[in-house]
N, C-alpha and C positions, 0 to 999 in steps of 0.2 A: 504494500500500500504506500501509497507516496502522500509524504507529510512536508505542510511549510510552516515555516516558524519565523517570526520575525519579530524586532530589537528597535526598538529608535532609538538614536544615540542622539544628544543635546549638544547643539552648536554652542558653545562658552562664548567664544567672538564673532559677537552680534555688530560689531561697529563694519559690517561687509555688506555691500548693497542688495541684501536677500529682498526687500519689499521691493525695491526696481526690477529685481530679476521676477519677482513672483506678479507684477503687474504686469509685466509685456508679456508675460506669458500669457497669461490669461485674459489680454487684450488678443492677441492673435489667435486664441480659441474662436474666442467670439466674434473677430473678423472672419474665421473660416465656416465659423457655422449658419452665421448670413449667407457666406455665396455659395454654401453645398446647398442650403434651403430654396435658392430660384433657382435652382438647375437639377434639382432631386431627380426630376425626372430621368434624364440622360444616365446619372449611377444608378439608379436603378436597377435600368436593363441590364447590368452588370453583376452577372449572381454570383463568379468568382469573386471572393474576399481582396485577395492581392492582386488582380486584374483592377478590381473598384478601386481600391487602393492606389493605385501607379496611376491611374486616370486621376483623379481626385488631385493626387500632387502633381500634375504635368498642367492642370488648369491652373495652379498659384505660383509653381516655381518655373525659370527660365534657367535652361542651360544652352549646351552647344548648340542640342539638337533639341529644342526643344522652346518654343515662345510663350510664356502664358499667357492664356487669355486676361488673367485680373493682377492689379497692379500689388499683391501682398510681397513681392521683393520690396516694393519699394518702401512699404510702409514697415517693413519690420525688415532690413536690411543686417546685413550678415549674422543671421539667427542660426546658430548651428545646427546643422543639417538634421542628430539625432533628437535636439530638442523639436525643429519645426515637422519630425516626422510622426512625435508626440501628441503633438495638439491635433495633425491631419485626422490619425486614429480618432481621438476626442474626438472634434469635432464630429465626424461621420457617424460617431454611437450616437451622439445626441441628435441629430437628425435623424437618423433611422428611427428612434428608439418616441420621438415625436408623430414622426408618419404610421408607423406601427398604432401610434394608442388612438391617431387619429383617425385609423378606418376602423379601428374597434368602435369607437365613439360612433362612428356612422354609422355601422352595423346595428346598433342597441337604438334603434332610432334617437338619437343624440339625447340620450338620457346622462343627467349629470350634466358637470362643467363642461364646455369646449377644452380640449387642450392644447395648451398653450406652447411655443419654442421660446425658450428662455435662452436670450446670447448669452446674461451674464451667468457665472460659472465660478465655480469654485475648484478646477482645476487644480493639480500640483504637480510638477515638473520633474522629471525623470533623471537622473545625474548619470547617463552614461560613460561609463569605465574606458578612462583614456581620453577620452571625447569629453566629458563634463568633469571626470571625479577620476583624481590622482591621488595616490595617501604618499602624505609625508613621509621623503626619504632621511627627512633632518629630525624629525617630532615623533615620537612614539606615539600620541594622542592628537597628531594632526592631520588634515589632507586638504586637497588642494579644490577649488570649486571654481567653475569656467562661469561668472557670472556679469549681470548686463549694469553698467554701472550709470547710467544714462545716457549714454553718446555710443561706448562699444561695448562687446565682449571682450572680458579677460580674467586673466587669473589672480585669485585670489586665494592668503592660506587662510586656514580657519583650526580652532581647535576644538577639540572635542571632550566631551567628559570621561576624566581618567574611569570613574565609576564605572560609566555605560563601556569603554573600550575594556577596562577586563574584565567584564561580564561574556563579552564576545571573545573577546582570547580565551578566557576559560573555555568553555562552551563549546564553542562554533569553532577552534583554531583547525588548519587542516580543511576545512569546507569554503565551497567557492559561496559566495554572496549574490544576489541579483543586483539589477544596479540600486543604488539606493532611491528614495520618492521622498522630497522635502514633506516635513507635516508641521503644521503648528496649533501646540496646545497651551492653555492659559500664558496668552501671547511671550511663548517662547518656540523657538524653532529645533524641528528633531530631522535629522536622516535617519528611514526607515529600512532597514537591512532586511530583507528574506533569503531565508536558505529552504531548500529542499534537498529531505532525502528520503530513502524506500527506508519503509520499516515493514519489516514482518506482520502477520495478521497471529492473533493466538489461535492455539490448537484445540483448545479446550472444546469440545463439545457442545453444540450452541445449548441446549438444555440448560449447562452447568455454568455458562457464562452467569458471571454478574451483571447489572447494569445501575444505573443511578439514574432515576427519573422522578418528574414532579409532575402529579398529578391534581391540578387548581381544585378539581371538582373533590378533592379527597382531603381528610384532614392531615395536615403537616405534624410533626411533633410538635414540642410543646416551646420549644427553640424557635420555632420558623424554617428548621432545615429539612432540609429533604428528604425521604428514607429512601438508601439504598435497597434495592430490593433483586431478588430472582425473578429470574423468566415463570415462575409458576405462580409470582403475585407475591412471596413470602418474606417479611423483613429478614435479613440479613443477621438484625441483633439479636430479635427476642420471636422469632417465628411467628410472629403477627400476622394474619391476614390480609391484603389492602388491595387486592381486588382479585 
């Protein structure tokens, strides 16, 4: 069975242009989820995932061989490639994920609210490895972040919480990381690490499995916690019956 597990580590220096970086981001979401929204049509007929994909970015981005039709070079100019491939993704979930509720909605003869395409977005930004996010070769508890500082991209070091990093050295050392996703909680900011790995399933007999569930309609202990129980209904501690 494959398991992911993941860590936020707490940015200590905060004096780095994280809320510019996290604004143009999520300005270029919601520029791209405007112009997939007048053209939805045309991806559409596009049922390949990475087909819709490659069309989607050849309408915004301009390279050799390639002109875009809409002017987001220019308005988000040298946005790194694996960040503006970010929001593309975005972007298209939230339009699908609009057109989808919106033929529901029709179907139900528009029972309920119309529903609505929200540009703005709560978006968080991807820190691809080499591409966004370096770990310090000088810092034990440092790394490096590709971030937009008003004018361009560049690098920036940042440190990290000794806590949080050997919690993940403990832990995690030896396992690869995904790249890490900015988060911010009670306005501090975290990189959020996921790993995956296979674990084993138990061999136990499902009969003789335990499990731990809470049933609302059933009375809880006298704690508030939940009773472990057997697949045949039986508490665990004192052979209770509870369903």
């Amino acid at each position: 069975m494959r398991r992911v597990s993941s860590y936020g580590v707490e940015l200590r220096k905060q004096n780095i242009p994280i809320r510019q970086t996290l604004d143009i981001y999520r300005s270029a979401v919601s520029c791209l989820i405007e112009i997939y929204a007048q053209i939805w049509d045309e991806l559409a007929v596009i049922t390949e995932p990475k087909k819709r994909f490659n069309t989607a970015e050849h309408l915004v981005h301009t390279t050799k061989k390639n002109q875009a039709r809409f002017d987001f070079d220019l308005r988000f100019p040298k946005m790194p490639s694996y960040l503006r491939r970010a929001a593309i993704q975005h972007a298209l979930g939230s339009v699908s994920s609009y057109k989808t509720r919106m033929e529901l909605w029709k179907k139900t003869d528009q029972k309920g609210g119309r529903p609505k395409l929200v540009c703005d977005n709560h978006a968080m930004p991807v820190f691809y490895r080499d591409v966004m996010y370096r770990e310090d070769t000088e810092e034990k508890d440092g790394a490096c972040l590709k971030l937009y500082d008003g004018h361009d991209w560049k690098w920036f070091r940042v440190s990290l919480s000794h806590t949080d990093m050997e919690y993940l050295r403990k832990n995690w050392a030896g396992k690869k990381a995904a790249a890490p996703v900015l988060e911010k909680r009670h306005r501090k900011y975290f990189l959020r690490f996921s790993y995956t790995e296979e674990v084993p399933l138990t061999k136990t007999p499902v009969k003789e499995q335990i499990i731990c569930s809470v049933d609302l309609g059933c009375k809880l202990r006298s704690n508030g916690m939940p009773v472990p129980l057997l697949r045949n209904g039986y508490s665990i501690f004192n052979g209770t019956k509870y369903r």
